[in-house]
C-alpha positions as CSV (number, residue, x, y, z in Angstrom):
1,X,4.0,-2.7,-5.8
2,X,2.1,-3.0,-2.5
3,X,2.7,-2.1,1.0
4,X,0.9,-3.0,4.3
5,X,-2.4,-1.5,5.2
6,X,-2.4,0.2,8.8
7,X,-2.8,-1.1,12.3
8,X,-2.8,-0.3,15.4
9,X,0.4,0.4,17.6
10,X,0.9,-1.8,20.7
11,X,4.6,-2.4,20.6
12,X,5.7,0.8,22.5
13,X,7.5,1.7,26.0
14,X,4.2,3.7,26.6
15,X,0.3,3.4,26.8
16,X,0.2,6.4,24.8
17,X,1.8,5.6,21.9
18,X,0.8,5.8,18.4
19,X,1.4,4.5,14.9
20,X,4.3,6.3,13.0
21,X,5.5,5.5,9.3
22,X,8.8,4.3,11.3
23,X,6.5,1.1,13.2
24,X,6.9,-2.7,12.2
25,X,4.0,-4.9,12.4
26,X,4.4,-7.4,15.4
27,X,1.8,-9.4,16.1
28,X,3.7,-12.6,16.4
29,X,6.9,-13.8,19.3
30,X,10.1,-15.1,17.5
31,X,9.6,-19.0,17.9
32,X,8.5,-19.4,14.7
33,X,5.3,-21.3,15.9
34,X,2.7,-18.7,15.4
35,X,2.2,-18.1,19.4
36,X,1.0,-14.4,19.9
37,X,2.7,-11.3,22.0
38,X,1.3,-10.9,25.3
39,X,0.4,-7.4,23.4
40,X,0.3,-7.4,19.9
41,X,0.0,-4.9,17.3
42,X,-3.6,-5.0,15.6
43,X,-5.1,-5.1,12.7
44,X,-8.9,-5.5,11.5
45,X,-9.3,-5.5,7.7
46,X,-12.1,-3.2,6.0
47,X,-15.7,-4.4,6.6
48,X,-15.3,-4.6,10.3
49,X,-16.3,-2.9,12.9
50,X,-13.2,-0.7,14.1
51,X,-11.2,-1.2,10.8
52,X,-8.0,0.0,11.2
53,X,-6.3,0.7,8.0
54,X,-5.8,4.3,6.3
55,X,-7.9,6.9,6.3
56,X,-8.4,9.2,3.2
57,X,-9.3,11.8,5.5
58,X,-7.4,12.0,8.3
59,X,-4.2,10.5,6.7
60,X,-4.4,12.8,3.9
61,X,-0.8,14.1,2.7
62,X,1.0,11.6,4.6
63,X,4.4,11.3,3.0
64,X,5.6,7.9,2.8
65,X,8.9,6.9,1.6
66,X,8.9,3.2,0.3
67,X,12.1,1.3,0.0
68,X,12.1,-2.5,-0.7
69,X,11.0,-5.2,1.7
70,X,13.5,-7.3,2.9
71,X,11.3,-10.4,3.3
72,X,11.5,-10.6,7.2
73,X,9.5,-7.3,8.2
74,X,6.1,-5.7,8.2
75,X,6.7,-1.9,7.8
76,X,4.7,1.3,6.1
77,X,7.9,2.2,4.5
78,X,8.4,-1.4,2.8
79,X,7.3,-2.2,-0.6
80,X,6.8,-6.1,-2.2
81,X,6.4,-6.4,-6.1
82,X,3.9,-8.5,-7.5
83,X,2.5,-9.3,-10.7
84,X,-0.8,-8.3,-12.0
85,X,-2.6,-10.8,-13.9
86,X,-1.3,-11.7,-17.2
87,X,2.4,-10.4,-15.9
88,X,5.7,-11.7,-14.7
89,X,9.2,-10.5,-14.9
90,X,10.8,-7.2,-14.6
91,X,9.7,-5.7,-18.1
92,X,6.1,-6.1,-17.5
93,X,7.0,-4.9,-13.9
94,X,8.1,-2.0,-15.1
95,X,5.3,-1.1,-17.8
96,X,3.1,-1.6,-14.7
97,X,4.4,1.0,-12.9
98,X,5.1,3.5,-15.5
99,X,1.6,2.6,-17.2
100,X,-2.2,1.8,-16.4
101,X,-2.9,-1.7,-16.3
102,X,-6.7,-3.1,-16.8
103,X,-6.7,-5.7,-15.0
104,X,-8.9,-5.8,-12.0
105,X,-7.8,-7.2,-8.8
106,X,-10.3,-6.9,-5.6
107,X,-10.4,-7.2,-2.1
108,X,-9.4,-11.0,-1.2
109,X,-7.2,-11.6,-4.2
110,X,-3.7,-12.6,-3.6
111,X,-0.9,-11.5,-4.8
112,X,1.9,-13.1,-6.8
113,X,5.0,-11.9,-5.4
114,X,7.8,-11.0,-8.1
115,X,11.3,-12.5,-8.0
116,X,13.6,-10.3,-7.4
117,X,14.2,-6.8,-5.6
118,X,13.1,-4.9,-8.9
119,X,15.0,-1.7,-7.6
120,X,15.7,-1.2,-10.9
121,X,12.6,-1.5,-12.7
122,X,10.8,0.1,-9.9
123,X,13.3,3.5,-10.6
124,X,13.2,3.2,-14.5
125,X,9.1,2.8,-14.4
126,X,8.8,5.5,-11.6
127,X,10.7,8.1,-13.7
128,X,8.8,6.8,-17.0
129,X,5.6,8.0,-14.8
130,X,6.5,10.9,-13.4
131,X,8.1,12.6,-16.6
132,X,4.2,12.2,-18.0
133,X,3.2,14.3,-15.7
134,X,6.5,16.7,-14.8
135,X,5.4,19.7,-13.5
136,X,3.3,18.1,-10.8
137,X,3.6,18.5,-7.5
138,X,2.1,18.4,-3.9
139,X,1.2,21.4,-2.4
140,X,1.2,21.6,1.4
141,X,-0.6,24.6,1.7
142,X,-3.7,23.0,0.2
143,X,-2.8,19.4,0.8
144,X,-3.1,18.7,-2.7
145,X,-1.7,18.1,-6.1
146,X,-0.6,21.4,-8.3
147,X,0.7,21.8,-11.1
148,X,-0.2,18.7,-13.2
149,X,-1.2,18.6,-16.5
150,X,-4.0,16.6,-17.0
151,X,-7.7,16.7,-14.6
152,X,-6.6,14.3,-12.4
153,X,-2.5,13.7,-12.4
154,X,-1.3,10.0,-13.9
155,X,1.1,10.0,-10.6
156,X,-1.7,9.7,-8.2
157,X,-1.3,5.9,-8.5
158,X,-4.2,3.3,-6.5
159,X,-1.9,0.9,-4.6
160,X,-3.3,-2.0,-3.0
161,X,-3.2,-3.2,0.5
162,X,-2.2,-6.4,2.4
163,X,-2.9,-7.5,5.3
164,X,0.0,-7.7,8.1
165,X,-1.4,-10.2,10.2
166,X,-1.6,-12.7,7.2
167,X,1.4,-11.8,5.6
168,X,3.1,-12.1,9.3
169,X,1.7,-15.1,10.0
170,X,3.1,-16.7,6.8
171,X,6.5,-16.1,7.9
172,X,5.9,-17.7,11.2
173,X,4.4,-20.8,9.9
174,X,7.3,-21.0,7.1
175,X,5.1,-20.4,3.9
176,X,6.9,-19.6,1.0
177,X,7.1,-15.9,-0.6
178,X,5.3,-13.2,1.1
179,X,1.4,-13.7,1.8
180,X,0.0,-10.9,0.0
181,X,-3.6,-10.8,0.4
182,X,-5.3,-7.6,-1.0
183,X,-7.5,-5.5,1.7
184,X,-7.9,-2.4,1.1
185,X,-6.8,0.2,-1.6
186,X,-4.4,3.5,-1.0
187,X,-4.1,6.3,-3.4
188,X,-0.6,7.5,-3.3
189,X,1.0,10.6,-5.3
190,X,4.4,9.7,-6.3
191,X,6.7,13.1,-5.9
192,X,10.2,11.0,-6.7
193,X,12.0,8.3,-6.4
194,X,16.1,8.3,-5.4
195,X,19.4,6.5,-6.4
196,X,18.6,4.0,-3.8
197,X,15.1,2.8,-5.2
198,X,13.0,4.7,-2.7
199,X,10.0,5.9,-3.8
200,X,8.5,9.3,-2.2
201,X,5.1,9.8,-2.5
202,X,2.1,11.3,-0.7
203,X,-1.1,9.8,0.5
204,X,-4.2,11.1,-1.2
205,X,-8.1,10.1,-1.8
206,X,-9.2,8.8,-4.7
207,X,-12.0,7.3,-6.7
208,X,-12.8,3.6,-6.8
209,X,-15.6,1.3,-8.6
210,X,-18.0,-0.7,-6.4
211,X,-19.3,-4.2,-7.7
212,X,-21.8,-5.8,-6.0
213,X,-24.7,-5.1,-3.0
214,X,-24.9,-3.8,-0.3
215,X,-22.4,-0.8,-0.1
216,X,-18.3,-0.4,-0.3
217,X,-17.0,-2.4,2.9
218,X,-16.9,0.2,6.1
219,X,-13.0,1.5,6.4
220,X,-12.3,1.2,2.9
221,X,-10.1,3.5,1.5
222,X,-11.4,4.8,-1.9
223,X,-14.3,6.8,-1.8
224,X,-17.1,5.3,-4.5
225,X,-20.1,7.7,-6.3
226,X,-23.5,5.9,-6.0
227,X,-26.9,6.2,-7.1
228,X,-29.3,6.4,-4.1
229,X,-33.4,6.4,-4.9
């Protein structure tokens, strides 16, 4: 699954107010003709100055509870399915979720969103996962993961990140399917999922690979060990 990356709040009866898990991304008016709000939300993607999106550090144990997107809306709590590479339908959907897929997908890739709500798959992979791993859980007294198993706990999953303003912007201009367009990367600890398909989960740091020169992207989520001479 994937869910939005973060943005600044503009959308509020005060000058004060701030970005909650409960916000909607609205960048755009209701015509349907791409004009922008007289103040819009904002976003700027890792790699630029001021990036906006999630911070391992300060956003650290955020819970998050994810239901499915309902196509029209840009929210934290809204997940899409997609398919890795080499993936379609709800089996492979759901040995995604449960398992560790190889397949590499980076920054600027887009998405292929699945058919489909995949509430089910979604709760029969999430409870595959977390009955790996059963006796983990988060610990708000240390803001962290106890109780797990292995070194590092197969239910802190890397979900990736998609941009709001493109994904926004594609409804507006009448694209078809959701414009997923990965951006950044989140490392999420899933705690449960309920009846209703929502998965609970909190956000923690985690690990990433950097290919290429020059340094990981400033704002980028994942923290990357390097070499330095």
């Amino acid at each position: 699954m994937t869910i939005s990356d973060k943005w600044i709040e503009k959308q509020c009866a005060t000058a004060t107010c701030s970005w909650s898990p409960a916000d909607t991304f609205d960048m755009y008016d209701n015509d349907n003709k791409g004009n922008l709000l007289s103040n819009p939300d904002v976003y700027v993607p890792p790699g630029q100055t001021g990036a906006t999106g999630y911070n391992p550090d300060t956003d650290k144990g955020l819970q998050l509870v994810l239901k499915n997107n309902n196509g029209t809306k840009v929210a934290p709590s809204m997940y899409n399915p997609w398919d890795l590479p080499g993936s379609v339908g709800g089996n492979d959907y759901r040995n995604n979720v449960a398992s560790c897929n190889p397949n590499v997908v980076k920054i600027g890739d887009s998405m292929v969103p699945e058919n489909g709500n995949m509430v089910g798959p979604t709760q029969q992979g999430t409870n595959d996962l977390v009955g790996q791993d059963s006796n983990a859980y988060w610990d708000t007294s240390c803001n962290c993961v106890k109780g797990s198993a292995f070194p590092v706990s197969p239910r802190i999953r890397i979900v990736p990140l998609y941009d709001p303003g493109v994904y926004q912007l594609g409804r507006q201009t009448g694209k078809s399917g959701p414009q997923l367009q990965v951006v950044n990367y989140l490392g999420f600890f899933i705690e449960s999922i309920n009846g209703g398909g929502q998965v609970i989960g909190r956000i923690t740091p985690v690990l990433g690979k950097f290919v290429g020169s020059g340094g990981p992207p400033i704002g980028g989520f994942a923290r990357v060990l390097m070499l330095v001479q």
